[in-house]
PyMOL Python script that loads the backbone (N, CA, C, O; Angstrom):
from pymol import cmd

cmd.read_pdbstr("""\
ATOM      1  N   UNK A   1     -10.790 -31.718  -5.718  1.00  0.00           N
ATOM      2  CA  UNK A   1     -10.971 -30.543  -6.541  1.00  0.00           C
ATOM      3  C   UNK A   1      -9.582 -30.007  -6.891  1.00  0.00           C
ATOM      4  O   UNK A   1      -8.644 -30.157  -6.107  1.00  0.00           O
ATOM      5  N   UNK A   2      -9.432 -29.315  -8.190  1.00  0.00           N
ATOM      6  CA  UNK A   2      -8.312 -29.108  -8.361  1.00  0.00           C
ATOM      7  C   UNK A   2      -8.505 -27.653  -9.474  1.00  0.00           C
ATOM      8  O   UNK A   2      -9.104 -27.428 -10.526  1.00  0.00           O
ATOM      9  N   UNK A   3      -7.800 -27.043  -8.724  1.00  0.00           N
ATOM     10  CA  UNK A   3      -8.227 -25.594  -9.876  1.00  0.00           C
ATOM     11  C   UNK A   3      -6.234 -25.003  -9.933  1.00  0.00           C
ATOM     12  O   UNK A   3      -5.127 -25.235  -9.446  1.00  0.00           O
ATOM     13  N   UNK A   4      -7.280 -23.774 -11.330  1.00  0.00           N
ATOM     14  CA  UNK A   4      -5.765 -23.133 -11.980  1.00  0.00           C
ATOM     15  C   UNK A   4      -6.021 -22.079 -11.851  1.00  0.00           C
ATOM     16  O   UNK A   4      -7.241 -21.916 -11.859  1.00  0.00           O
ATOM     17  N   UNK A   5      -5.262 -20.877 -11.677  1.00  0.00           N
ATOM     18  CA  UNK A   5      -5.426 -20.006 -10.790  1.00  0.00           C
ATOM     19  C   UNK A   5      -4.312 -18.771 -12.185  1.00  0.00           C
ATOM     20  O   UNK A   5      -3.337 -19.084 -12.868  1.00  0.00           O
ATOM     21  N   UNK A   6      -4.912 -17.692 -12.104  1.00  0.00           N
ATOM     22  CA  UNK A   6      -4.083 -17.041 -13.059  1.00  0.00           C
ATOM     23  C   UNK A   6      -3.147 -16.182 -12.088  1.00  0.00           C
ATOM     24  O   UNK A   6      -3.579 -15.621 -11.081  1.00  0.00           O
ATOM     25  N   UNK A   7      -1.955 -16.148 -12.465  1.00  0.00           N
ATOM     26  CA  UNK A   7      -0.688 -15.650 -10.934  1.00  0.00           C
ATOM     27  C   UNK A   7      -0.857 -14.359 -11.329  1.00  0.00           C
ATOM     28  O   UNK A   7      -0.727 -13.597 -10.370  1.00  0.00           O
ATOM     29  N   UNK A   8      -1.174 -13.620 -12.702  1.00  0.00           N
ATOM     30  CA  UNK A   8      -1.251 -11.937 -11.531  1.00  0.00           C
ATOM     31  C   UNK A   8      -2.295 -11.696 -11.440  1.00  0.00           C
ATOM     32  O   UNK A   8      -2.445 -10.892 -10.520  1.00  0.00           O
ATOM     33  N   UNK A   9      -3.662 -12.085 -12.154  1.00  0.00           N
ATOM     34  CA  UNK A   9      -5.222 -11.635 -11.165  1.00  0.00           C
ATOM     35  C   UNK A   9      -5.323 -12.680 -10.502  1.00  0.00           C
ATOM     36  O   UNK A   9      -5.725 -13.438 -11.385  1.00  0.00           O
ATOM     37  N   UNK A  10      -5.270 -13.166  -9.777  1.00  0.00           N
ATOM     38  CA  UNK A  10      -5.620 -14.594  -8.711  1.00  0.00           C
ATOM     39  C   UNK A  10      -6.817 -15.159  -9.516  1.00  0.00           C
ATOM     40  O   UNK A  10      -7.454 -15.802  -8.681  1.00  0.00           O
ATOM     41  N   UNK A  11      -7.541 -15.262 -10.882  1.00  0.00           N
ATOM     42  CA  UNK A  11      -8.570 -15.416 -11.179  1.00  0.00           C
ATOM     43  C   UNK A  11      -8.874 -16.650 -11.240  1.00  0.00           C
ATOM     44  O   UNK A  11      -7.747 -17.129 -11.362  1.00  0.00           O
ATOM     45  N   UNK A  12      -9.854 -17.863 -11.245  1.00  0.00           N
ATOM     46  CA  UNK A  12      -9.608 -19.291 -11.335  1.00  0.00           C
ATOM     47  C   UNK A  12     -10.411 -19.042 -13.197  1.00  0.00           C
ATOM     48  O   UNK A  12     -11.475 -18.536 -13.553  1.00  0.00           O
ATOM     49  N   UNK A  13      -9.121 -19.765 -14.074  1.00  0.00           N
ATOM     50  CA  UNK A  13      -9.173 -20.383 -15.417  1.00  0.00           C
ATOM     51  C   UNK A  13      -9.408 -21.682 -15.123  1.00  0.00           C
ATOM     52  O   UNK A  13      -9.273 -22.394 -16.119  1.00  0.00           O
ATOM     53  N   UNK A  14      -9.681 -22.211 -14.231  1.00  0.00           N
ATOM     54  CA  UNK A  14      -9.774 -23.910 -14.862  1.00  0.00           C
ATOM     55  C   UNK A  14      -9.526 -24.901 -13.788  1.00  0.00           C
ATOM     56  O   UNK A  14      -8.536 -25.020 -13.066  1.00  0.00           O
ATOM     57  N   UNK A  15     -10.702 -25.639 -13.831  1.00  0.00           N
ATOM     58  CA  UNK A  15     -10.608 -26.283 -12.489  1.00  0.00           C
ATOM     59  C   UNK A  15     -11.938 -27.652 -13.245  1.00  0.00           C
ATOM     60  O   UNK A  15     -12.678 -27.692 -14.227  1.00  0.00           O
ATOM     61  N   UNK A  16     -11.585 -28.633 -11.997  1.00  0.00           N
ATOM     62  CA  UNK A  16     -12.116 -30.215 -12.289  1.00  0.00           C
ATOM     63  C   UNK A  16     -12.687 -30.697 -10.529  1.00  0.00           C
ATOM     64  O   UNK A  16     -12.242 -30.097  -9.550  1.00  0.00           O
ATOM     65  N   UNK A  17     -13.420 -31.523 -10.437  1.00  0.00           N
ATOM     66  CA  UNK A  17     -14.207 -32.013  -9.541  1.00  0.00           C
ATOM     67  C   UNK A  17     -13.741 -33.819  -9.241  1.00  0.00           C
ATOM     68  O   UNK A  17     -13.971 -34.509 -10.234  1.00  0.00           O
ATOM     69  N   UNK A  18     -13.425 -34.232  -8.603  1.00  0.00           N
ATOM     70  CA  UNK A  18     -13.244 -35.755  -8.736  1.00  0.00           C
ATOM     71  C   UNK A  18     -13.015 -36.127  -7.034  1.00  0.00           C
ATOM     72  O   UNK A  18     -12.638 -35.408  -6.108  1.00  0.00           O
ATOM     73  N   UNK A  19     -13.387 -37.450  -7.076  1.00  0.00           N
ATOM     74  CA  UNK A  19     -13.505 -37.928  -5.900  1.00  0.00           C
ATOM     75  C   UNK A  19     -11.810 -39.127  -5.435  1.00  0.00           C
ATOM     76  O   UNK A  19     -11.595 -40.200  -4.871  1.00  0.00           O
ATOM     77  N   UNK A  20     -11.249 -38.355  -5.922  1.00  0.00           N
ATOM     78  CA  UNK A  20      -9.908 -38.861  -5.577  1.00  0.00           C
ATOM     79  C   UNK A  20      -8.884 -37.719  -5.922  1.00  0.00           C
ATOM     80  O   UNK A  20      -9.253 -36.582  -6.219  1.00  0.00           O
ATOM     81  N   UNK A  21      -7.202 -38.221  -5.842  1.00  0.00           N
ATOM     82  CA  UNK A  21      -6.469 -36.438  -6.167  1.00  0.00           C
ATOM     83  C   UNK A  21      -5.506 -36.984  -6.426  1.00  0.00           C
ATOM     84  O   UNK A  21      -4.555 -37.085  -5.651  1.00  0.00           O
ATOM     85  N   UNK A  22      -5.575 -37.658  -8.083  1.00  0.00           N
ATOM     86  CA  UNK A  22      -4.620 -38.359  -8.567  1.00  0.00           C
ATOM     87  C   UNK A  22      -4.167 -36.940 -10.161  1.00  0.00           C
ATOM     88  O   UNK A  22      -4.821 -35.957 -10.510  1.00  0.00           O
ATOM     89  N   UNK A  23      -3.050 -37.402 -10.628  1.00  0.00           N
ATOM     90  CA  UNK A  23      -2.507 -36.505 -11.920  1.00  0.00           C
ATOM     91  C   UNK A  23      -3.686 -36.159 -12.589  1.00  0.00           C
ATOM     92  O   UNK A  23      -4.188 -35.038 -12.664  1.00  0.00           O
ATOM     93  N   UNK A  24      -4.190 -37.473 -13.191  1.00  0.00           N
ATOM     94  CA  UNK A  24      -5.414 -37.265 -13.969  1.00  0.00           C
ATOM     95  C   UNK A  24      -6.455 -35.624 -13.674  1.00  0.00           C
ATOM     96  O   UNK A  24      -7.038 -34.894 -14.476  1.00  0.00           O
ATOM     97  N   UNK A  25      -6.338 -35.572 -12.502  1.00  0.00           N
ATOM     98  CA  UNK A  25      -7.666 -34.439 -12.093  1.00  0.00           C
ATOM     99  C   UNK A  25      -6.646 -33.057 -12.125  1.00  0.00           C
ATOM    100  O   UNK A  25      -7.066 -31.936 -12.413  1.00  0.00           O
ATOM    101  N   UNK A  26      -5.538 -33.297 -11.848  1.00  0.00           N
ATOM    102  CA  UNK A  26      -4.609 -31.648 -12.524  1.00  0.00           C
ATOM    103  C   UNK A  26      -4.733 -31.821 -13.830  1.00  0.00           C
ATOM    104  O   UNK A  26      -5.098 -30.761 -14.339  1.00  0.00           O
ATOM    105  N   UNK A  27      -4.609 -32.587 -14.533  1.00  0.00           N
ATOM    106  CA  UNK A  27      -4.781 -32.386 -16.030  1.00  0.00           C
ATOM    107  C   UNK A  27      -5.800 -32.195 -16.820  1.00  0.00           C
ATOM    108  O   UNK A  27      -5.676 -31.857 -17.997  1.00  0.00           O
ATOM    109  N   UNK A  28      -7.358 -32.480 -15.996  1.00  0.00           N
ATOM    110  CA  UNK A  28      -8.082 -32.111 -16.641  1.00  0.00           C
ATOM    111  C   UNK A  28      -8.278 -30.409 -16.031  1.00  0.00           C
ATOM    112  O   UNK A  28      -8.603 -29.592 -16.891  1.00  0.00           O
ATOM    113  N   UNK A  29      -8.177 -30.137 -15.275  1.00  0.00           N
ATOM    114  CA  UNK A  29      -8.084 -28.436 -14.436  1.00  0.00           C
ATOM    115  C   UNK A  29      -7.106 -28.047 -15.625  1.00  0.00           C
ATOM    116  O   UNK A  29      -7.922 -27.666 -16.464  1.00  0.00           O
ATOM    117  N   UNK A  30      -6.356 -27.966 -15.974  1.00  0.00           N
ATOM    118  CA  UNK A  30      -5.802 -27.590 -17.178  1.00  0.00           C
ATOM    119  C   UNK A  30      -5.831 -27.583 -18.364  1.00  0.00           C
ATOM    120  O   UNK A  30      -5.356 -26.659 -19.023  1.00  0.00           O
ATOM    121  N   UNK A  31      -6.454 -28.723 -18.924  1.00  0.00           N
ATOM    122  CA  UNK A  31      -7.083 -28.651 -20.102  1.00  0.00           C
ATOM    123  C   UNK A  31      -8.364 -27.713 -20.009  1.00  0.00           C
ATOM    124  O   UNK A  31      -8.549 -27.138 -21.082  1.00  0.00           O
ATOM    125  N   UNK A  32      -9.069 -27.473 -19.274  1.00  0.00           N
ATOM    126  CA  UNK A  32     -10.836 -26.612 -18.993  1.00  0.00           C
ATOM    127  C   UNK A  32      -9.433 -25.161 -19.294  1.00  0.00           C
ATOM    128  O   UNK A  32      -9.479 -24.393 -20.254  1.00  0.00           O
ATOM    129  N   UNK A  33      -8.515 -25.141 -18.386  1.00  0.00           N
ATOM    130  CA  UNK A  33      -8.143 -23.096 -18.259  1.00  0.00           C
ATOM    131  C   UNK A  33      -7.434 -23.227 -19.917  1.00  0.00           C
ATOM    132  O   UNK A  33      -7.461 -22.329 -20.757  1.00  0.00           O
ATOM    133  N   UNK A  34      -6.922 -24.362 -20.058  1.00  0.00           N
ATOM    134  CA  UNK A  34      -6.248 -23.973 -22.156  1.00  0.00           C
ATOM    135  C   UNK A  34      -7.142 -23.644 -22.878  1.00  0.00           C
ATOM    136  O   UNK A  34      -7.172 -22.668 -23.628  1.00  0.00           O
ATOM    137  N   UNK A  35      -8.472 -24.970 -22.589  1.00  0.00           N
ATOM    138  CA  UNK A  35      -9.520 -24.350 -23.864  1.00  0.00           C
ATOM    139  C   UNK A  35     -10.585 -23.811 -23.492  1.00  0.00           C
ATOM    140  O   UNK A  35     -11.483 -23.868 -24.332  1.00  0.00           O
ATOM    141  N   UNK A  36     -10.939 -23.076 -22.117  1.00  0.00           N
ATOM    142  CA  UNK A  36     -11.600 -22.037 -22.225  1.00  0.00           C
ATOM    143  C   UNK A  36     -11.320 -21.381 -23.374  1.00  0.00           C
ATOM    144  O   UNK A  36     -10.512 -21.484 -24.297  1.00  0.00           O
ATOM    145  N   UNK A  37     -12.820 -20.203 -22.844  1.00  0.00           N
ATOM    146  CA  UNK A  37     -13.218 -19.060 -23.589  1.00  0.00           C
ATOM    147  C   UNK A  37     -11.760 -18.076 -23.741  1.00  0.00           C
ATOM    148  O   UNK A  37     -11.005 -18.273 -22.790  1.00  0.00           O
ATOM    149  N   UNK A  38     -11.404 -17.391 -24.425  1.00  0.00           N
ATOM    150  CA  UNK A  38     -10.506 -16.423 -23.691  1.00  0.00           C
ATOM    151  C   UNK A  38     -11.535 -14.761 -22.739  1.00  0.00           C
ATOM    152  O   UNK A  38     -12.544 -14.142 -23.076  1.00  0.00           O
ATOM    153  N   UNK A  39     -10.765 -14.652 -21.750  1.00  0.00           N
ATOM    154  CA  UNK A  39     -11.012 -13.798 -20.758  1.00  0.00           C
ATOM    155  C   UNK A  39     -11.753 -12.263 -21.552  1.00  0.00           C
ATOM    156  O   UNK A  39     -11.443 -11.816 -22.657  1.00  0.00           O
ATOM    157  N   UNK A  40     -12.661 -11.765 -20.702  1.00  0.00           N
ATOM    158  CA  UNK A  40     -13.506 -10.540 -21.609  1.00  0.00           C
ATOM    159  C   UNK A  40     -12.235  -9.712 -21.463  1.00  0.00           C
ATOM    160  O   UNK A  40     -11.106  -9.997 -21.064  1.00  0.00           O
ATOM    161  N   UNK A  41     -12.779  -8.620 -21.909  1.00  0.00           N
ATOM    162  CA  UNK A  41     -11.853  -7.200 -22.447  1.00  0.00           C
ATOM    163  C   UNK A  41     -11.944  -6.296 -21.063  1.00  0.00           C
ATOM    164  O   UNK A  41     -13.096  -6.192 -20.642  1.00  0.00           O
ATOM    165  N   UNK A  42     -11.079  -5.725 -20.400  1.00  0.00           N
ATOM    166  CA  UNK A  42     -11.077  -5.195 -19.269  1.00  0.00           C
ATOM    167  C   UNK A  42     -12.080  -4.105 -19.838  1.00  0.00           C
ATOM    168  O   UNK A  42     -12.157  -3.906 -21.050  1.00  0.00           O
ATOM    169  N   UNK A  43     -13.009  -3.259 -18.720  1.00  0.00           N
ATOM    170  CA  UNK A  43     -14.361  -2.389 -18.394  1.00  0.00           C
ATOM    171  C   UNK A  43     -13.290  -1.526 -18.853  1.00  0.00           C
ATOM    172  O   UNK A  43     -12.106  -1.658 -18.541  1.00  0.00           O
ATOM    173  N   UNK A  44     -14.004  -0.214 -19.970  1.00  0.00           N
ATOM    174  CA  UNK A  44     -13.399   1.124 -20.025  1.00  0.00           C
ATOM    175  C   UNK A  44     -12.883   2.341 -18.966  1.00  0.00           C
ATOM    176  O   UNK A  44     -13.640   2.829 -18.127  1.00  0.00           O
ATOM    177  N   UNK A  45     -11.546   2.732 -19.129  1.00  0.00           N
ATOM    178  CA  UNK A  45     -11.138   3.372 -17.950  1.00  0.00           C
ATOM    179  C   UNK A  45     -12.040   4.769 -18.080  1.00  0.00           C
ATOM    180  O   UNK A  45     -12.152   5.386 -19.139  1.00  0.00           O
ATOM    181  N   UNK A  46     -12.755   5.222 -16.635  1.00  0.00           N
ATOM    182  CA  UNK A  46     -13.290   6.385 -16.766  1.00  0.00           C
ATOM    183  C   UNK A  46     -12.571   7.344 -16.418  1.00  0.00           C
ATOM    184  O   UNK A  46     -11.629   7.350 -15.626  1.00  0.00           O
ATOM    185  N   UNK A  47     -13.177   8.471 -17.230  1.00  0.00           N
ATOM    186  CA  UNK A  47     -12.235   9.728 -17.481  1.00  0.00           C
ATOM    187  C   UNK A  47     -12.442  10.646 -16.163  1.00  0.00           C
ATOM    188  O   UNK A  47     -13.634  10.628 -15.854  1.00  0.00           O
ATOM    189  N   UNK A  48     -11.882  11.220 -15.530  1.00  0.00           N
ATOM    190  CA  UNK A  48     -11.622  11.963 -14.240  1.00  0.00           C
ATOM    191  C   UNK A  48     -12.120  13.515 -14.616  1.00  0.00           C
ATOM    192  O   UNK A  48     -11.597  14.274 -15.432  1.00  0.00           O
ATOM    193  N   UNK A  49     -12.877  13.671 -14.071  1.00  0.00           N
ATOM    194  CA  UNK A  49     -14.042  15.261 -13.827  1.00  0.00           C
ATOM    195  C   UNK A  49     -12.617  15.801 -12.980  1.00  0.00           C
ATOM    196  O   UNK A  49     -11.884  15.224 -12.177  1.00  0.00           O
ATOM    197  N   UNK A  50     -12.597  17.485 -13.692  1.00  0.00           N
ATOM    198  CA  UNK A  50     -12.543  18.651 -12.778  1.00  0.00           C
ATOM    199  C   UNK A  50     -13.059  18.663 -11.130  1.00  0.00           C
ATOM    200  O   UNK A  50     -14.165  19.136 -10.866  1.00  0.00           O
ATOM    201  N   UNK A  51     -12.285  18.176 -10.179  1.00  0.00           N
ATOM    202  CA  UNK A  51     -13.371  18.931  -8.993  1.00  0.00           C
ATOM    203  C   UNK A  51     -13.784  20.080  -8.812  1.00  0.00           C
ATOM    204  O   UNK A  51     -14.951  20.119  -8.424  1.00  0.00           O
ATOM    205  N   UNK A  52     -13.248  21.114  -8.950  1.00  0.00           N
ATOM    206  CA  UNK A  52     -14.079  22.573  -8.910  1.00  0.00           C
ATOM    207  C   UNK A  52     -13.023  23.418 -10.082  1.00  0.00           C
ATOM    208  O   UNK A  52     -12.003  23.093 -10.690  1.00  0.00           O
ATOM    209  N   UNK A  53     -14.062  24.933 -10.006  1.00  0.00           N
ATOM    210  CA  UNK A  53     -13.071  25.610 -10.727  1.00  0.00           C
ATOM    211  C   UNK A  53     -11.522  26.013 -11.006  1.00  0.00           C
ATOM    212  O   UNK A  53     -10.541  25.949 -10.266  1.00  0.00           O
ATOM    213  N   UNK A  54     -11.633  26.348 -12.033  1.00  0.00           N
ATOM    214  CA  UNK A  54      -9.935  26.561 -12.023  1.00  0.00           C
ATOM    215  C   UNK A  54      -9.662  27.858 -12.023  1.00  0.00           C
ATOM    216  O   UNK A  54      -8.500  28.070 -11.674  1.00  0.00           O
ATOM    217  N   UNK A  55     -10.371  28.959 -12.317  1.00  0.00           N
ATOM    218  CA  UNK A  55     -10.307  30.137 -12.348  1.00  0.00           C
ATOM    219  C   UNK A  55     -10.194  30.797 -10.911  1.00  0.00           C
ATOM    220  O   UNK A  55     -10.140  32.021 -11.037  1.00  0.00           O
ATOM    221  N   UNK A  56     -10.152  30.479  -9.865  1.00  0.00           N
ATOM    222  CA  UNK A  56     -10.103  31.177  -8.718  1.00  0.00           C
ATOM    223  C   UNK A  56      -8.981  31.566  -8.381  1.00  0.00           C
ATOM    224  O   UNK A  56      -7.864  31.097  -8.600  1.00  0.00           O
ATOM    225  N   UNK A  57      -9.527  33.008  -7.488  1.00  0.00           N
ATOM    226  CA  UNK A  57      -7.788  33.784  -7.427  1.00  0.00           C
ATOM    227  C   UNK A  57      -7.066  32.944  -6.178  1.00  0.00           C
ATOM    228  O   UNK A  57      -7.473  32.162  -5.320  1.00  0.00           O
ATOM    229  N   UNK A  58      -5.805  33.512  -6.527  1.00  0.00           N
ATOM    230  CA  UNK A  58      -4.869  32.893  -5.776  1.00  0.00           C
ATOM    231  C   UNK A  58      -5.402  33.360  -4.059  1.00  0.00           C
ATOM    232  O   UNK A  58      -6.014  34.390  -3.779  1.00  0.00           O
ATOM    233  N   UNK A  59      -5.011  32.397  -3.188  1.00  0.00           N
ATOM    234  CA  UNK A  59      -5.241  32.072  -2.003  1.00  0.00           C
ATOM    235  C   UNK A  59      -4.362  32.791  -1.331  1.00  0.00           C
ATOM    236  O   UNK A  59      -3.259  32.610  -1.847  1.00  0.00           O
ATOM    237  N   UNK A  60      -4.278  33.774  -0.119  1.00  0.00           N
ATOM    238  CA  UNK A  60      -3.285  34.509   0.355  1.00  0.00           C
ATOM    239  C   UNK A  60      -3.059  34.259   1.589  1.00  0.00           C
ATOM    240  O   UNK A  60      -4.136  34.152   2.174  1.00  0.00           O
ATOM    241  N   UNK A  61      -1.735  34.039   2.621  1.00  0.00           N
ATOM    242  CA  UNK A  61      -1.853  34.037   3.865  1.00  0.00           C
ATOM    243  C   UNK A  61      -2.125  35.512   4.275  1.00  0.00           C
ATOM    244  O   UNK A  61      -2.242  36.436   3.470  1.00  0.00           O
ATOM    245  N   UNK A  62      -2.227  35.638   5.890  1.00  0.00           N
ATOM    246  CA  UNK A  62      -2.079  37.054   6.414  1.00  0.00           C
ATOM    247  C   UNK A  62      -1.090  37.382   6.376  1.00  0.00           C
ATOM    248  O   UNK A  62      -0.054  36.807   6.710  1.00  0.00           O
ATOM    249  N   UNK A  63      -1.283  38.476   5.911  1.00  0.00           N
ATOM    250  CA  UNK A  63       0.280  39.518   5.832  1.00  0.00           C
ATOM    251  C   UNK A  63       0.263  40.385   6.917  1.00  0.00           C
ATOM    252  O   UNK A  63       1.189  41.179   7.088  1.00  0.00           O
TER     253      UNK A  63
END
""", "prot")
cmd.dss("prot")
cmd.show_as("cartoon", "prot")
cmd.util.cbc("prot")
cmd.orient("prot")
């Protein structure tokens, strides 16, 4: 088995199956990650809620 591995998401693009572990089987693991699909569109970043109000009075130690 021989896979391709993308170096900054660790993701596997492309990989081959063969019963030996000669050049031939890296080159086809590389040809599958070239002509893949290209990769989906990263999930929309969600927008960050208020945790509580903002209007509250200021917080006082003991005086």
């Amino acid at each position: 088995m021989a896979v391709v591995l993308d170096a900054f998401s660790r993701k596997v693009i492309g990989w081959a199956i063969a019963t030996h572990l000669k050049a031939e089987l890296a080159i086809e693991a590389l040809d599958t990650a070239v002509g893949g699909p290209p990769p989906p569109p990263p999930p929309p970043q969600k927008q960050k809620r208020p945790r509580g109000p903002k209007n509250e009075a200021p917080k006082t130690g003991p005086t």
